[in-house]
C-alpha atoms as an extended CHARMM CRD file, in Angstrom:
* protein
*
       119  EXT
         1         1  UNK       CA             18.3270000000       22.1110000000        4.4380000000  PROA      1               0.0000000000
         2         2  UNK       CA             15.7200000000       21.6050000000        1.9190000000  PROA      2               0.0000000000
         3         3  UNK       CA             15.3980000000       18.1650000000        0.0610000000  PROA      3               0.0000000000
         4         4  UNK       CA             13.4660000000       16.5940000000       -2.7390000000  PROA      4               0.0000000000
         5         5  UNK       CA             12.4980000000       13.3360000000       -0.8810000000  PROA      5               0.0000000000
         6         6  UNK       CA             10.6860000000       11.3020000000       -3.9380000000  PROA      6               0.0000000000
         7         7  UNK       CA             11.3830000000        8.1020000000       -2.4740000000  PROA      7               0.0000000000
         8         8  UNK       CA              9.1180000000        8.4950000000        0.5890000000  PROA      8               0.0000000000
         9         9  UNK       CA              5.9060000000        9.3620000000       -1.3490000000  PROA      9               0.0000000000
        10        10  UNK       CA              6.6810000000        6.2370000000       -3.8000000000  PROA      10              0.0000000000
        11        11  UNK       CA              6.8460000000        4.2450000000       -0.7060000000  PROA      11              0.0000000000
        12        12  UNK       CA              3.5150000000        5.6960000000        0.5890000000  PROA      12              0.0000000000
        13        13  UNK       CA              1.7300000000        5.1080000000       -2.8710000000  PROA      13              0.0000000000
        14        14  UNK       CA              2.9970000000        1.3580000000       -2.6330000000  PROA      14              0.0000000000
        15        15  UNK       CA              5.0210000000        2.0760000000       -5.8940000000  PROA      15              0.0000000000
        16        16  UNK       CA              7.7400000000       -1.0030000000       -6.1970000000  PROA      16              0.0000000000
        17        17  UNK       CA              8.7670000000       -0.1310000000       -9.8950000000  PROA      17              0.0000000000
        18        18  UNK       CA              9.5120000000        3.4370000000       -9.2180000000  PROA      18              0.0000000000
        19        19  UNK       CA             11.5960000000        3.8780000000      -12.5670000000  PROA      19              0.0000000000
        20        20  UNK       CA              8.7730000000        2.3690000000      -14.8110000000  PROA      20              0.0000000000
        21        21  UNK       CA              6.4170000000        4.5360000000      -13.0590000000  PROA      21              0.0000000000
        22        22  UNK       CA              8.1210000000        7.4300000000      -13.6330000000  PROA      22              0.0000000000
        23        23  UNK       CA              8.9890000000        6.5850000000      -17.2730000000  PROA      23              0.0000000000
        24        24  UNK       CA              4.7820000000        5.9820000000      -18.0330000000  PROA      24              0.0000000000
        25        25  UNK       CA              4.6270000000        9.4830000000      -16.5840000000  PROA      25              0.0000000000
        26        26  UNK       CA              6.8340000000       11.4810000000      -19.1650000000  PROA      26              0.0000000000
        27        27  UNK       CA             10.5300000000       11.1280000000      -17.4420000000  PROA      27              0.0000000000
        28        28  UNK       CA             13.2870000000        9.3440000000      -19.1280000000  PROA      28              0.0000000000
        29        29  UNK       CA             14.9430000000        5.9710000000      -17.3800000000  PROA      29              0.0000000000
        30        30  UNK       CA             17.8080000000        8.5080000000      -16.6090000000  PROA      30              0.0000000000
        31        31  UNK       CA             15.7620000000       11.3060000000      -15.0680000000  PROA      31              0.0000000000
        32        32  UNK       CA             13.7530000000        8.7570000000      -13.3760000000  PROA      32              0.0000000000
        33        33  UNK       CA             16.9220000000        7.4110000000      -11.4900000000  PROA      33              0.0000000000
        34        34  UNK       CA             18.2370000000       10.5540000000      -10.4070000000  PROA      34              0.0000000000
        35        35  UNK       CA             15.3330000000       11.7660000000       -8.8790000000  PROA      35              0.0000000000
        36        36  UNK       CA             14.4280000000        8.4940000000       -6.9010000000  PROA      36              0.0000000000
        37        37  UNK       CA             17.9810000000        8.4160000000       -5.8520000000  PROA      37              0.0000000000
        38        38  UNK       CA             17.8160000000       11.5200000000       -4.1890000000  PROA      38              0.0000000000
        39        39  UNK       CA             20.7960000000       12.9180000000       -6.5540000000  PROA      39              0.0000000000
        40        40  UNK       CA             18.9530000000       15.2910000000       -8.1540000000  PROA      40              0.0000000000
        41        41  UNK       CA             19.4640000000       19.1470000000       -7.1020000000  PROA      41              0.0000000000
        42        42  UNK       CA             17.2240000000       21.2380000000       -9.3410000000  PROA      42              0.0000000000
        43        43  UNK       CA             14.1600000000       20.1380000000      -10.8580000000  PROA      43              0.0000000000
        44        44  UNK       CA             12.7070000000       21.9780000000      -13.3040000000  PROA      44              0.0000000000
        45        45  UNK       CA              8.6170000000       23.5970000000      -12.9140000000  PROA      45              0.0000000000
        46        46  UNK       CA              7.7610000000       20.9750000000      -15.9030000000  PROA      46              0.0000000000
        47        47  UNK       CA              9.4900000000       18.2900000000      -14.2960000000  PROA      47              0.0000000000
        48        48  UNK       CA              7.8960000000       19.4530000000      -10.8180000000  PROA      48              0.0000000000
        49        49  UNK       CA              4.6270000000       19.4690000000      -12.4190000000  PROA      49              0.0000000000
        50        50  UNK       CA              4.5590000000       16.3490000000      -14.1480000000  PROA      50              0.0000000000
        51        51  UNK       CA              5.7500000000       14.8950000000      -10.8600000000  PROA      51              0.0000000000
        52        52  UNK       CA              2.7810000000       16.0260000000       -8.5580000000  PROA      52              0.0000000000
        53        53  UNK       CA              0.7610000000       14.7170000000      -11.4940000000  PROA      53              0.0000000000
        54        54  UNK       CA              1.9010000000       11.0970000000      -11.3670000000  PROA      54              0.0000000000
        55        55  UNK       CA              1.9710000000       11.2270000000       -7.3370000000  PROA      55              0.0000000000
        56        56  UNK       CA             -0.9190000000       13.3300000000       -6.9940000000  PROA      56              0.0000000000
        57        57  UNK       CA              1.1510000000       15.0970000000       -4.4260000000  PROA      57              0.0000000000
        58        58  UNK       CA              1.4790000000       18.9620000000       -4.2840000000  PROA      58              0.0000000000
        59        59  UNK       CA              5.3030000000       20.4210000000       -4.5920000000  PROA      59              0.0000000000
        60        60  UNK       CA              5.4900000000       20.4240000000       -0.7370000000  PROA      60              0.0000000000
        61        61  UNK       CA              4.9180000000       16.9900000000       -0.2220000000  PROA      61              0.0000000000
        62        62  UNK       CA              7.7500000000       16.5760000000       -2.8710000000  PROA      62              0.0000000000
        63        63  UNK       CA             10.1150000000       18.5580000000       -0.1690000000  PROA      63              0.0000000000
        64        64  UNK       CA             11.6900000000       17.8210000000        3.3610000000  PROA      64              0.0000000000
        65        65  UNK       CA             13.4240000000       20.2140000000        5.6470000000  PROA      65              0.0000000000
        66        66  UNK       CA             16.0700000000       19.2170000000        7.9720000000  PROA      66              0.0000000000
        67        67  UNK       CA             16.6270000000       21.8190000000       10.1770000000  PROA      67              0.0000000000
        68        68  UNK       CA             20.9340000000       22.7340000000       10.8410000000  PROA      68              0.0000000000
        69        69  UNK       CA             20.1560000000       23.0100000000       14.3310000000  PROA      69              0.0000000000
        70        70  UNK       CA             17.8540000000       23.9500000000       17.4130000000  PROA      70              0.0000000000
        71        71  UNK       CA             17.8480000000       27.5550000000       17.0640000000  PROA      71              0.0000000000
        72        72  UNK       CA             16.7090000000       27.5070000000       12.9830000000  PROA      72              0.0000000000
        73        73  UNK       CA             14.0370000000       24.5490000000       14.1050000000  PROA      73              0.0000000000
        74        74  UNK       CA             12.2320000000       27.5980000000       16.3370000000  PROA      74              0.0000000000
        75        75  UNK       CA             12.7660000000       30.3620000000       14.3300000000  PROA      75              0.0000000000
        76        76  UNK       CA             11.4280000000       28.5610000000       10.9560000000  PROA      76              0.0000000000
        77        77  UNK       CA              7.7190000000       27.9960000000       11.7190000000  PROA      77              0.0000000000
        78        78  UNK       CA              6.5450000000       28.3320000000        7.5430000000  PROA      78              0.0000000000
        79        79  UNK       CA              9.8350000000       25.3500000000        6.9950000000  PROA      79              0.0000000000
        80        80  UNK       CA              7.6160000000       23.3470000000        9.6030000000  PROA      80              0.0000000000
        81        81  UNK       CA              5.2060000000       21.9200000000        7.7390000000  PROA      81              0.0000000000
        82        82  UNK       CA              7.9170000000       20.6200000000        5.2040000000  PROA      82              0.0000000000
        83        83  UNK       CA              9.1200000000       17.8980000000        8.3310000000  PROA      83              0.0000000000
        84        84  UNK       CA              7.9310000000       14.6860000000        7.1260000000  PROA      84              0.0000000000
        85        85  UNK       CA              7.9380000000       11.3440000000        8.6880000000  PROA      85              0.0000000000
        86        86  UNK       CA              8.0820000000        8.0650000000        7.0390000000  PROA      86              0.0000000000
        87        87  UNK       CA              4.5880000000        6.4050000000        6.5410000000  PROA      87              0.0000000000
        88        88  UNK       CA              4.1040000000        4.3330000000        9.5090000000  PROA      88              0.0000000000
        89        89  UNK       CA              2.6950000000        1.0570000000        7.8680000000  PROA      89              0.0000000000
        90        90  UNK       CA              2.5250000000       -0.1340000000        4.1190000000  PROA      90              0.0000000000
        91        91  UNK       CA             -0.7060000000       -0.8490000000        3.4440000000  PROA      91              0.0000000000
        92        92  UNK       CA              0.0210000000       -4.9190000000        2.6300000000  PROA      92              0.0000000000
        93        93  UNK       CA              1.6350000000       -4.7060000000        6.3100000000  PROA      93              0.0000000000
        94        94  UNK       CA             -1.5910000000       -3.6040000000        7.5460000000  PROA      94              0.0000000000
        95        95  UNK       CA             -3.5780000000       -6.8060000000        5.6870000000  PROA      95              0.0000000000
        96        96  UNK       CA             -1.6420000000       -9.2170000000        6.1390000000  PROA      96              0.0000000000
        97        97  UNK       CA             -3.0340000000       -9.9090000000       10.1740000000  PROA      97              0.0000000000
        98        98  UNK       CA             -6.4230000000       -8.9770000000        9.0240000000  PROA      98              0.0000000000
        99        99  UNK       CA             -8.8240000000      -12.6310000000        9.2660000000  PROA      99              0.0000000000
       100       100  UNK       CA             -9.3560000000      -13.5160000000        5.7200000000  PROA      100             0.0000000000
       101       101  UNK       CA            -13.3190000000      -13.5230000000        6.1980000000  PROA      101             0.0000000000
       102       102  UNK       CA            -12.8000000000       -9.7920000000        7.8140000000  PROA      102             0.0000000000
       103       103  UNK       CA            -11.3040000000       -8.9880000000        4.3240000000  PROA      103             0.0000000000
       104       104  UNK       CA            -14.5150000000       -8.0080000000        2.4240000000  PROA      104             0.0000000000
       105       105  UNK       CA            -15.4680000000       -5.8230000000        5.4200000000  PROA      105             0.0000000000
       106       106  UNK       CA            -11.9940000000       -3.8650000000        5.6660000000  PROA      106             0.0000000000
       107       107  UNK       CA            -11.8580000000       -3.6060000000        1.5560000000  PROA      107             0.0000000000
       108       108  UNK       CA            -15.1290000000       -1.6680000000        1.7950000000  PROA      108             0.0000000000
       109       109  UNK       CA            -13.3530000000        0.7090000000        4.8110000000  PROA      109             0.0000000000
       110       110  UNK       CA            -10.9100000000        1.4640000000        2.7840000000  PROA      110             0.0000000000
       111       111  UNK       CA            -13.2190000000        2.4840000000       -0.2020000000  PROA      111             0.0000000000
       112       112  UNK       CA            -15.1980000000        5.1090000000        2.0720000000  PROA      112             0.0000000000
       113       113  UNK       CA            -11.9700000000        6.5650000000        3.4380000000  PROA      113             0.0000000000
       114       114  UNK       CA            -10.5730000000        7.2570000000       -0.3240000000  PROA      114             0.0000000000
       115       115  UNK       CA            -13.7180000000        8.8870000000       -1.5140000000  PROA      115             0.0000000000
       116       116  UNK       CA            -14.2750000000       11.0880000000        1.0800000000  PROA      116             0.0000000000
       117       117  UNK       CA            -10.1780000000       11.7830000000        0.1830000000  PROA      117             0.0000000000
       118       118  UNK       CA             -9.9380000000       11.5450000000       -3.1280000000  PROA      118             0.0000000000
       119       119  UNK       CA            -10.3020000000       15.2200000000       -5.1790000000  PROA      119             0.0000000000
């Protein structure tokens, strides 16, 4: 079964207001709930868009497929790549047992890593 999983990349980007976020990006309080909340069936391409926008996600990170059973899990390679995990550790998780004068050091880690990632 195919699901819009929102939450999981708001998690990732370390988001805590989720519904402000969404509203500064174009999406009504509303609109904003339903989609965090997972109650949202169909999204529209704008409302698609505007989301990979504001997450800087593509539409398949927006997606997670549960497989029914075995069987479909084997037979659904291209449905594969839409099996997501949770991210492992939030980045303030990963900080917090860092030694305060190894802070500088890691901050400037971190700064390669997103350049050579960032598009």
């Amino acid at each position: 079964m195919l699901n819009y999983n929102i939450k999981r990349i708001l998690k990732a980007r370390l988001i805590t207001q989720p519904v402000g976020y969404l509203s500064k990006h174009g999406f009504t309080k509303p609109t904003a709930q339903r989609l965090i909340s997972g109650k949202t069936k169909n999204i529209t391409t704008k409302q698609l868009e505007k989301l990979c926008l504001a997450l800087n996600c593509t539409p398949n990170d927006l997606m997670d497929w549960t497989p029914d059973n075995e069987k479909q899990l084997e037979q659904k390679p291209s449905l594969q790549q839409l099996i997501h995990s949770e991210t492992p550790n939030e980045l303030s998780s990963l900080v917090e047992n860092i030694p305060l004068n190894k802070l500088n050091d890691f901050t400037k880690e971190i700064e390669e890593v997103k350049k050579r990632y960032t598009v």
